[in-house]
C-alpha positions in Angstrom: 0.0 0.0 0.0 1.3 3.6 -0.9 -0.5 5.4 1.6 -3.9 5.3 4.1 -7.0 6.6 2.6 -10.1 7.6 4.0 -13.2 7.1 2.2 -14.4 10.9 2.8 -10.9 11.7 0.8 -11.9 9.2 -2.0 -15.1 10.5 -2.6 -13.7 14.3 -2.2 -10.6 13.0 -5.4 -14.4 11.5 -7.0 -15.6 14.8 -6.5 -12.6 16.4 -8.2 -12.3 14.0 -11.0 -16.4 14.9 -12.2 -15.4 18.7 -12.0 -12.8 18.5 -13.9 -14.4 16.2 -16.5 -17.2 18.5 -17.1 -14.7 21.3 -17.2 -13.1 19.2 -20.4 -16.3 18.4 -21.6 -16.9 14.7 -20.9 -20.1 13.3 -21.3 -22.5 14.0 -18.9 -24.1 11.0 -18.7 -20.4 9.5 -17.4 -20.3 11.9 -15.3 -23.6 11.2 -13.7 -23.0 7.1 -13.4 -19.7 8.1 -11.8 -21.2 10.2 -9.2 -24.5 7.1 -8.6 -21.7 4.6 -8.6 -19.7 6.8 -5.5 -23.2 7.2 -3.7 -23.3 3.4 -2.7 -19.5 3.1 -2.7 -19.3 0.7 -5.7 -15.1 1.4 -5.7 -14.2 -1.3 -7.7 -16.8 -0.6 -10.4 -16.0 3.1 -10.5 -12.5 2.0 -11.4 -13.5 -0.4 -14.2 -15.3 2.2 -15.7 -12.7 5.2 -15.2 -9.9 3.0 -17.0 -12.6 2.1 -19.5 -13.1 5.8 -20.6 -9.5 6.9 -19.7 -9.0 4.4 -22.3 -11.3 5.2 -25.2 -10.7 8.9 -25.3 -7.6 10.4 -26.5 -7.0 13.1 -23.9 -3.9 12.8 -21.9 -5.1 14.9 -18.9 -8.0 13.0 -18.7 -6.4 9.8 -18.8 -4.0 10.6 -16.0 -6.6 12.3 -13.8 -9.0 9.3 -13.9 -5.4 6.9 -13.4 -5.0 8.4 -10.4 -8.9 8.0 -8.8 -8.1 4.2 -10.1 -4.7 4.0 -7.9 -6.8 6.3 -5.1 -9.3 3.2 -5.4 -6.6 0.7 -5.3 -5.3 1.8 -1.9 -8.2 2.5 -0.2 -9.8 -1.5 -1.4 -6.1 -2.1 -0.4 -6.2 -1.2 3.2 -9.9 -2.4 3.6 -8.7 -6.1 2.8 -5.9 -5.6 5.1 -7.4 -4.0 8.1 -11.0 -5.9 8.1 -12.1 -7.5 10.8 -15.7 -8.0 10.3 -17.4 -11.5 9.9 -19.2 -12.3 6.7 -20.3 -15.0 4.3 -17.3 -16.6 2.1 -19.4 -17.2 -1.2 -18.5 -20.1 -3.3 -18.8 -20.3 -6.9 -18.0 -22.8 -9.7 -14.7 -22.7 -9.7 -14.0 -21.1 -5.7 -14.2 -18.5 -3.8 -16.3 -15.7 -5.5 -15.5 -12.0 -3.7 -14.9 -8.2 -4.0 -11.3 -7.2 -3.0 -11.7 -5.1 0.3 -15.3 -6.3 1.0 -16.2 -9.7 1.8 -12.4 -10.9 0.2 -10.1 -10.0 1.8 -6.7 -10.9 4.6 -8.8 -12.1 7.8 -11.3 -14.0 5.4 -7.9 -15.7 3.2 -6.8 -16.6 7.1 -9.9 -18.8 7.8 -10.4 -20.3 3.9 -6.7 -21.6 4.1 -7.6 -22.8 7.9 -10.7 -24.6 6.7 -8.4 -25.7 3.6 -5.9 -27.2 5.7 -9.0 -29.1 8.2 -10.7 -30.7 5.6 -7.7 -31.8 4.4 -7.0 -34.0 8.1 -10.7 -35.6 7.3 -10.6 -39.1 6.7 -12.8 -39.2 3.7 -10.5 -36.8 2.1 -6.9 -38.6 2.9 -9.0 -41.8 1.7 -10.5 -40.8 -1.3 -6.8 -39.2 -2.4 -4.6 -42.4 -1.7 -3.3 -40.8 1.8 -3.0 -43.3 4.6 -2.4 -39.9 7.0 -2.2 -36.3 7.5 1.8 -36.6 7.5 2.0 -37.9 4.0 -0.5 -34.6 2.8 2.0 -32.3 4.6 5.1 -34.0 2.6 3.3 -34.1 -0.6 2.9 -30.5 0.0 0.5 -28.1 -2.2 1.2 -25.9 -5.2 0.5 -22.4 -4.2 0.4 -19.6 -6.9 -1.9 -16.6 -8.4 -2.1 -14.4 -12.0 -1.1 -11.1 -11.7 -4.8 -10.0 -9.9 -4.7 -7.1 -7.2 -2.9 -8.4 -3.9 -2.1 -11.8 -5.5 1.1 -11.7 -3.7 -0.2 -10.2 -0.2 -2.9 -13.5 -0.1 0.0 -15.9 -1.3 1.9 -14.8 1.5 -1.2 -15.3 4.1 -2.1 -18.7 2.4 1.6 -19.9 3.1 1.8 -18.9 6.4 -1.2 -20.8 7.3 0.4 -23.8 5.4 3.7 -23.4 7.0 2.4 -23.6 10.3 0.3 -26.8 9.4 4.0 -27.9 8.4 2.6 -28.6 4.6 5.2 -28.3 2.2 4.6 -25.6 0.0 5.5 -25.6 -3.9 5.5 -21.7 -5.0 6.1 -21.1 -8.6 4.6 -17.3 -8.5 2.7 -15.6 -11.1 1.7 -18.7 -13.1 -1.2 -19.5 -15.9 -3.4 -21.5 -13.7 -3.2 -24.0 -17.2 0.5 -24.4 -16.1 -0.5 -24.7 -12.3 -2.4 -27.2 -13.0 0.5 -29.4 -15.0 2.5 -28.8 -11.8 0.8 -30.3 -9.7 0.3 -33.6 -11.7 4.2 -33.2 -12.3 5.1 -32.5 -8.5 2.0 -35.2 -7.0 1.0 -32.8 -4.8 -2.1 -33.0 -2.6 -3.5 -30.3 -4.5 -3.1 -26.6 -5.1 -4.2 -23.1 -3.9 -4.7 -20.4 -6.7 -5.5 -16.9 -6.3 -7.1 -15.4 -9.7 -9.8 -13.6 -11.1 -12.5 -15.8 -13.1 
């Protein structure tokens, strides 16, 4: 994180940025979603559809102004995920853990997934139905741990292996890895199973 900031001073650089865009003559109608979206705090939307624009238009001033509300939103969802300590509801999709950086995904929530991770994986019907006569042979088979290059991929990586490390599970890290390639490690290395943090 570059630097705390508070959600009044987000909305106030929000503020700024729809100013100065009606001073250059964007759209109103951009202008007015922008302004909605910062009503009910939808951050990580705002920022989608600030690069979007800063994007299409050919307007260097533009582009840098709305670049910096994005990195504004960046370290403000930044600091939420880290400093969150209220319960809620871990979500799971098709493919795992569906979230919003900062909001219901975030540092205390990776804590307890890995935990849980780590318990089910001491359950009988989980070392039987994988060939494991105990717990010890999951911890030296170890797990492949590794994200994409997503928002805070390496901050959760770090939480997930502490959490592994003191279950003493071996822990196979390649990094920033196509989870197509994750997946061919972990058939190459035989591990129990693997632990990727991306996007879907």
């Amino acid at each position: 994180m570059q630097q705390r900031i508070a959600k009044e001073t987000l909305l106030e650089r929000l503020t700024q940025w729809a100013e100065s865009a009606r001073k250059q003559g964007i759209a109103t109608e951009e202008i007015q979603k922008i302004e909605e979206l910062s009503a009910s705090s939808r951050f990580w939307t705002i920022a989608n559809q600030l690069g979007d624009w800063a994007n299409r238009k050919n307007d260097p001033l533009f582009f840098t102004e709305s670049m910096e509300v994005v990195a504004s939103i960046r370290d403000y969802q930044g600091q939420k995920a880290y400093h969150a300590s209220n319960p809620t509801t871990v979500v799971f999709g098709t493919s795992g853990w569906r979230g919003v950086i900062g909001e219901d995904f975030h540092i205390l929530n990776v804590h307890k997934v890995i935990r849980a991770i780590v318990e089910m994986m001491r359950q009988p019907v989980f070392l039987r139905t994988n060939g494991y006569s105990s717990f010890t042979e999951v911890q030296k088979a170890g797990l492949l741990l590794f994200r994409d290059n997503r928002f805070m991929g390496d901050d959760f990586c770090r939480v997930a292996r502490m959490e592994l490390n003191a279950a003493r599970i071996k822990v196979y890290e390649p990094g920033m890895c196509p989870t197509g390639v994750g997946s061919a490690l972990v058939t190459q290395f035989q591990t129990a199973g693997s632990i990727n943090f991306t996007p879907s």
